[in-house]
C-alpha positions as CSV (number, residue, x, y, z in Angstrom):
1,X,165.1,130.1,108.6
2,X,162.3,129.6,110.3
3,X,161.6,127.1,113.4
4,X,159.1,124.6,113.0
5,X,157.5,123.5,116.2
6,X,157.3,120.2,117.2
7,X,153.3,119.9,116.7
8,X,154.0,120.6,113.2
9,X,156.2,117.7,112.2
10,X,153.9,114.8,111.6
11,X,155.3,111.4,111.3
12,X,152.9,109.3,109.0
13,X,153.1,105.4,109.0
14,X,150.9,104.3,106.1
15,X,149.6,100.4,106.3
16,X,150.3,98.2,103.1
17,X,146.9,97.4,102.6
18,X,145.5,100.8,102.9
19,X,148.0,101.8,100.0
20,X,147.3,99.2,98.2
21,X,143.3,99.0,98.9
22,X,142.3,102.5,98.9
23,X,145.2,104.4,97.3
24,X,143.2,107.4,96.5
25,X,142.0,108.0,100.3
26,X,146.2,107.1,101.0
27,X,147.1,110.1,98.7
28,X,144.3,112.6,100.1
29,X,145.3,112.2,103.5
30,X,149.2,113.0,102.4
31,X,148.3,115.9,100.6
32,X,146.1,117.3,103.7
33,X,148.6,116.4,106.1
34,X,151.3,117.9,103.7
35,X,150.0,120.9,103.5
36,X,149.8,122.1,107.0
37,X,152.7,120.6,108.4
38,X,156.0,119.1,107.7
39,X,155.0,115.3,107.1
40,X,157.8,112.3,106.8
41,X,156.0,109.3,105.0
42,X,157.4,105.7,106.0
43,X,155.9,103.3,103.9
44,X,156.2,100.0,106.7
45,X,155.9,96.2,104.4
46,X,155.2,94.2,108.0
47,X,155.4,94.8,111.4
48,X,158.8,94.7,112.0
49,X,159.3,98.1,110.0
50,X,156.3,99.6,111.3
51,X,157.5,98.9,115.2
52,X,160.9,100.2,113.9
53,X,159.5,103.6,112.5
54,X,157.4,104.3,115.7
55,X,160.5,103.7,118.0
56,X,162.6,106.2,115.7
57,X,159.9,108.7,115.5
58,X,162.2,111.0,117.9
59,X,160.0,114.3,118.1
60,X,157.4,113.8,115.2
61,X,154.1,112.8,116.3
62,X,152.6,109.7,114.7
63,X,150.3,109.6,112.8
64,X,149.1,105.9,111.1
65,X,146.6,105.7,108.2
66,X,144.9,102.8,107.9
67,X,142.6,100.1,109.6
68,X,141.2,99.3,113.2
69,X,144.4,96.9,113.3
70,X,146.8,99.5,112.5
71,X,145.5,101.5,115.3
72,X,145.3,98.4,118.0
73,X,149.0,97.6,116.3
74,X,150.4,101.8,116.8
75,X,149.2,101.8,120.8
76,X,150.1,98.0,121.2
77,X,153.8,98.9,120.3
78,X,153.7,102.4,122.0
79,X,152.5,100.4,124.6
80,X,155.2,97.6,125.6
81,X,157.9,100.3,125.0
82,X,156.2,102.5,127.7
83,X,155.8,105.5,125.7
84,X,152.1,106.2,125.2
85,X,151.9,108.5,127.7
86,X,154.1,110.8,126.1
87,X,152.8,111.2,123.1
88,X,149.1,111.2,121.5
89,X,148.3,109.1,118.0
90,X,146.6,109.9,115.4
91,X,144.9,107.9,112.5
92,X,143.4,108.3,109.3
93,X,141.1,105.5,109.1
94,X,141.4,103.4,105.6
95,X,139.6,100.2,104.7
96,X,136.6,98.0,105.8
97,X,137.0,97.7,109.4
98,X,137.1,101.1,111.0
99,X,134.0,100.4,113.5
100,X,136.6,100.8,116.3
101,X,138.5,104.3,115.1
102,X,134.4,105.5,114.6
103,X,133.8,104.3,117.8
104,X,136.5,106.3,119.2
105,X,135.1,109.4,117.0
106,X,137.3,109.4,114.6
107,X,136.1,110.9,111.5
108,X,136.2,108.5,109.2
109,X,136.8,110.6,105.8
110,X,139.9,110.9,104.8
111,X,139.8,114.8,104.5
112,X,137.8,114.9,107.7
113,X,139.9,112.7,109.4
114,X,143.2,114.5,108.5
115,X,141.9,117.6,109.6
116,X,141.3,116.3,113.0
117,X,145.1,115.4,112.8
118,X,145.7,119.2,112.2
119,X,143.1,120.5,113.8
120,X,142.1,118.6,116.9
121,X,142.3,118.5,120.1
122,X,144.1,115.4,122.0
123,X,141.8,113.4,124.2
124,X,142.9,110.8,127.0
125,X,141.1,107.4,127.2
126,X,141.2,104.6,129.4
127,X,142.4,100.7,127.9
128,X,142.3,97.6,129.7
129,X,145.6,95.8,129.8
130,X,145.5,91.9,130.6
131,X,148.1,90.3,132.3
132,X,149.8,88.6,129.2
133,X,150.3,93.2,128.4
134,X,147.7,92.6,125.4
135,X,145.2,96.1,125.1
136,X,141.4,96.4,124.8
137,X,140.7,100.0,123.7
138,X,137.3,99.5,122.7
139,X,135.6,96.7,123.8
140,X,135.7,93.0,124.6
141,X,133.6,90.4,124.0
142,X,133.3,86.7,125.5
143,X,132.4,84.0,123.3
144,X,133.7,85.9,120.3
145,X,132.3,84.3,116.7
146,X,131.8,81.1,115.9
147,X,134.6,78.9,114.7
148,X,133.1,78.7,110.4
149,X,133.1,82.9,111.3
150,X,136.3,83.4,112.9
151,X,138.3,80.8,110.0
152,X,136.7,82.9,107.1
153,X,137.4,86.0,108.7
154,X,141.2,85.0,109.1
155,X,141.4,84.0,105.7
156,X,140.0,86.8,104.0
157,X,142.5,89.0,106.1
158,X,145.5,87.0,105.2
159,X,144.5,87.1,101.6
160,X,144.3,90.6,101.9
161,X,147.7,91.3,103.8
162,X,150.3,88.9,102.1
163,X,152.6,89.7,104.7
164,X,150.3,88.6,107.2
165,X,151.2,84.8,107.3
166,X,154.6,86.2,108.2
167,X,153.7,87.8,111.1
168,X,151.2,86.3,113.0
169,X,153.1,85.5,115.8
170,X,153.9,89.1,116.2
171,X,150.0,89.9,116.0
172,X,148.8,86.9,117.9
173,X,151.6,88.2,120.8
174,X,149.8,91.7,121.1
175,X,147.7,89.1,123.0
176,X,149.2,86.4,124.0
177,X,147.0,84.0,122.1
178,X,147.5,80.5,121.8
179,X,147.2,77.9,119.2
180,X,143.7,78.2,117.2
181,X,140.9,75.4,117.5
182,X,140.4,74.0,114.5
183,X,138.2,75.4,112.1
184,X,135.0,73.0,111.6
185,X,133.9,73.2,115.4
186,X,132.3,75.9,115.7
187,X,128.9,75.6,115.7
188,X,126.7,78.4,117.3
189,X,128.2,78.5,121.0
190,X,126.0,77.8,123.8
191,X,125.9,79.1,127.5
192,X,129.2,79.0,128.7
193,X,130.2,78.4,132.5
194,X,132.5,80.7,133.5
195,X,133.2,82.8,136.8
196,X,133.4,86.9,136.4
197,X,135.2,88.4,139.4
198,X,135.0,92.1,139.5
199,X,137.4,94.1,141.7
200,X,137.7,90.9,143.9
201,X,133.9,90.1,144.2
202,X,132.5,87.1,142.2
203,X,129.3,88.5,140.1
204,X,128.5,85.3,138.6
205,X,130.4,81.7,139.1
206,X,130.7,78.7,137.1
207,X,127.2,77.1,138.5
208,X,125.1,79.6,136.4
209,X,125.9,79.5,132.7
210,X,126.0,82.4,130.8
211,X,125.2,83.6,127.0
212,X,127.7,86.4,127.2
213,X,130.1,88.9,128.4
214,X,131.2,92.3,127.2
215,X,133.8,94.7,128.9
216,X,134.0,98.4,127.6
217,X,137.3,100.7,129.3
218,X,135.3,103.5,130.3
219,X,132.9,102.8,132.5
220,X,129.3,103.8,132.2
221,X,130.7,106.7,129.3
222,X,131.6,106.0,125.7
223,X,133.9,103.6,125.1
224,X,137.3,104.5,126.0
225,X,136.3,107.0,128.4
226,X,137.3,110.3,127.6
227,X,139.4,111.7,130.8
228,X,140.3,115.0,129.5
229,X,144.3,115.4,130.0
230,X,146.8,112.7,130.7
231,X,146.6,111.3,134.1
232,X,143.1,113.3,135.0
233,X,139.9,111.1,135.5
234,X,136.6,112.8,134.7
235,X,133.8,111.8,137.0
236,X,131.9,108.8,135.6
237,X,128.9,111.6,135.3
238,X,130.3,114.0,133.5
239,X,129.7,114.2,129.7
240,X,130.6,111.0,129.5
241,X,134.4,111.0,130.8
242,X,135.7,108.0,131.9
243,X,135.5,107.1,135.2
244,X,138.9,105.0,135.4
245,X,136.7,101.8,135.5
246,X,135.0,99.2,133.0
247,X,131.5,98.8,132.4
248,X,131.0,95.0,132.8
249,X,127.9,93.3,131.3
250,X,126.8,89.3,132.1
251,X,124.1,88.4,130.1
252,X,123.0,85.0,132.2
253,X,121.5,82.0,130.2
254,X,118.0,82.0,129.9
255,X,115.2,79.7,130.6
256,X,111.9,80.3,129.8
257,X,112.1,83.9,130.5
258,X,114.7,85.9,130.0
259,X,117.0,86.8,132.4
260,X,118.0,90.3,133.3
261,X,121.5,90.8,132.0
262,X,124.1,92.0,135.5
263,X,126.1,94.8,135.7
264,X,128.9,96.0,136.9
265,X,131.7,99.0,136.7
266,X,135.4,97.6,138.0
267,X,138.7,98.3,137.9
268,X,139.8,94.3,137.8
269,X,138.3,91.9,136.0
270,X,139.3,88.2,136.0
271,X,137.4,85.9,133.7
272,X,137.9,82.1,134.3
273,X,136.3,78.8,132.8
274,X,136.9,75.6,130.5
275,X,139.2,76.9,127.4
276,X,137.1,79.9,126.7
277,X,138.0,82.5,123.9
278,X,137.4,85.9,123.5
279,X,137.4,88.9,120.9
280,X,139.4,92.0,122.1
281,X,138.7,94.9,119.4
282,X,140.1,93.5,116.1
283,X,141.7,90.1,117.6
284,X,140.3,86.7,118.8
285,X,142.1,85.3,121.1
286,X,142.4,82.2,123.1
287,X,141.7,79.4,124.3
288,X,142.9,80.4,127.7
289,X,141.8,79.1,131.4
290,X,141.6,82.4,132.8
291,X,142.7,85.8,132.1
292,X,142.4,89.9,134.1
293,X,142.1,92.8,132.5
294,X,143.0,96.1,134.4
295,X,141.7,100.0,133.8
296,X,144.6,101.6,133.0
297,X,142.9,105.4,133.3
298,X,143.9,108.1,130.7
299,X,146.9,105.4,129.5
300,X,146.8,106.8,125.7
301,X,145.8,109.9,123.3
302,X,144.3,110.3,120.6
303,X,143.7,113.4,118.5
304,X,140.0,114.2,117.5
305,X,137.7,117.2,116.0
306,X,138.1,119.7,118.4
């Protein structure tokens, strides 16, 4: 009989929704996967089962199908078990919100995408970790949306994952978000006064307000800055590999004029104000007082299109 090697066997861990939304892109992907490698299909109805089949995986690599959320979930529970550096995800994007797995370069085709899973190469990217052990892979974004914005957006994805209700505490823990404001109050935000410390140094404090602030792992590469091989930084020049720092943008508030937006590439980044909230990839979060993310360079893999 003959050995199969341990690249070959594929573990994939399909969301609910993405069988249920876009069963035809589901099936494509199996059959892809299927035939070029021994593939064991768990079929996850909430959280709790999907944590369980990633922590049973033993030598299979992962592979999840389905959307930005499923990928933020896969690395979030890799993450607090302390196993994403031994072993690279893959994911077959399916549904609405794949800006993040694009982002990424993920192909977002399910043949495509599948192929990369076969096919690819792994790549090592920086994440920011906070100190509640939430992760940013792509970016993050303070204010988030408006309260009317953020209410529908939560309602239309427990409506379309009816065993969300059940787990929001489990998805809400990723990062540590407390209880949300009411819906109703959120008219468009205005300047906010907050102070950004990077690495230590204050780069704008609560006396100036500001319109916004956006943190991308990476430095000044793509987002998630590409470091080559686990544990080995690229320079933050080079093809745009990660430099094991964040690009940090203030955008100040403007009067008359508009003021030049500051900038920033940091390792530690504290953000701290009056119950401010923020959107890390696919999650709000918040209200919190103050919060730091930290670089954590070439932390997780990713397979890609070679």
């Amino acid at each position: 009989m003959t050995e199969v090697a341990v690249s070959d066997q594929l573990l994939l861990v399909i969301d609910p929704v993405a069988r249920r939304k876009d069963g035809e892109s589901v099936r494509i992907a199996k059959d892809v996967l299927s035939g070029g490698a021994t593939t064991k299909v768990c079929l996850p109805d909430g959280p709790e089962e999907f944590a369980r089949a990633l922590a049973r995986r033993g030598s299979r690599r992962p592979v999840v199908v389905g959307d930005d959320r499923t990928l933020l979930r896969a690395v979030s529970v890799l993450h607090r078990r302390r196993e994403l550096a031994g072993c690279a995800l893959s994911v077959v994007p399916v549904g609405t919100a794949v800006s993040l797995a694009r982002s990424l370069g993920v192909p977002t085709g399910a043949v495509a995408a599948a192929r990369a899973v076969l096919e690819g190469a792994e790549r090592w990217m920086d994440m920011l970790v906070d100190d509640s052990d939430g992760v940013v892979l792509g970016d993050l974004r303070i204010p988030p949306v408006t309260g009317q914005q953020d209410a529908a957006e939560d309602a239309a994805e427990e409506s379309s994952h009816p065993w969300l209700r059940t787990c929001t505490s489990f998805v809400r823990t990723l990062a540590a978000r407390p209880a949300r404001a009411a819906p109703g109050l959120g008219a468009a935000p205005g300047p906010s006064r907050l102070r950004v410390e990077v690495d230590g140094v204050t780069l704008v404090d609560l006396d100036r307000p500001v319109e916004a602030v956006s943190v991308t792992p990476g430095g000044p590469g793509s987002p998630g800055g590409w470091t080559g091989s686990a544990g080995s930084a690229g320079s933050a020049g080079s093809g745009g590999g990660g430099s094991g720092g964040a690009r940090v943008e203030v955008r100040p508030a403007s009067v008359g004029a508009e003021a030049a937006p500051m900038e920033a590439v940091a390792r530690t980044i504290t953000v701290s104000g009056a119950h401010f909230r923020y959107r890390a990839d696919a999650v709000v979060s918040g209200p919190v007082l103050t919060r730091t993310w930290t670089v954590q360079e070439g932390a997780w893999g990713l397979m890609l299109p070679g």
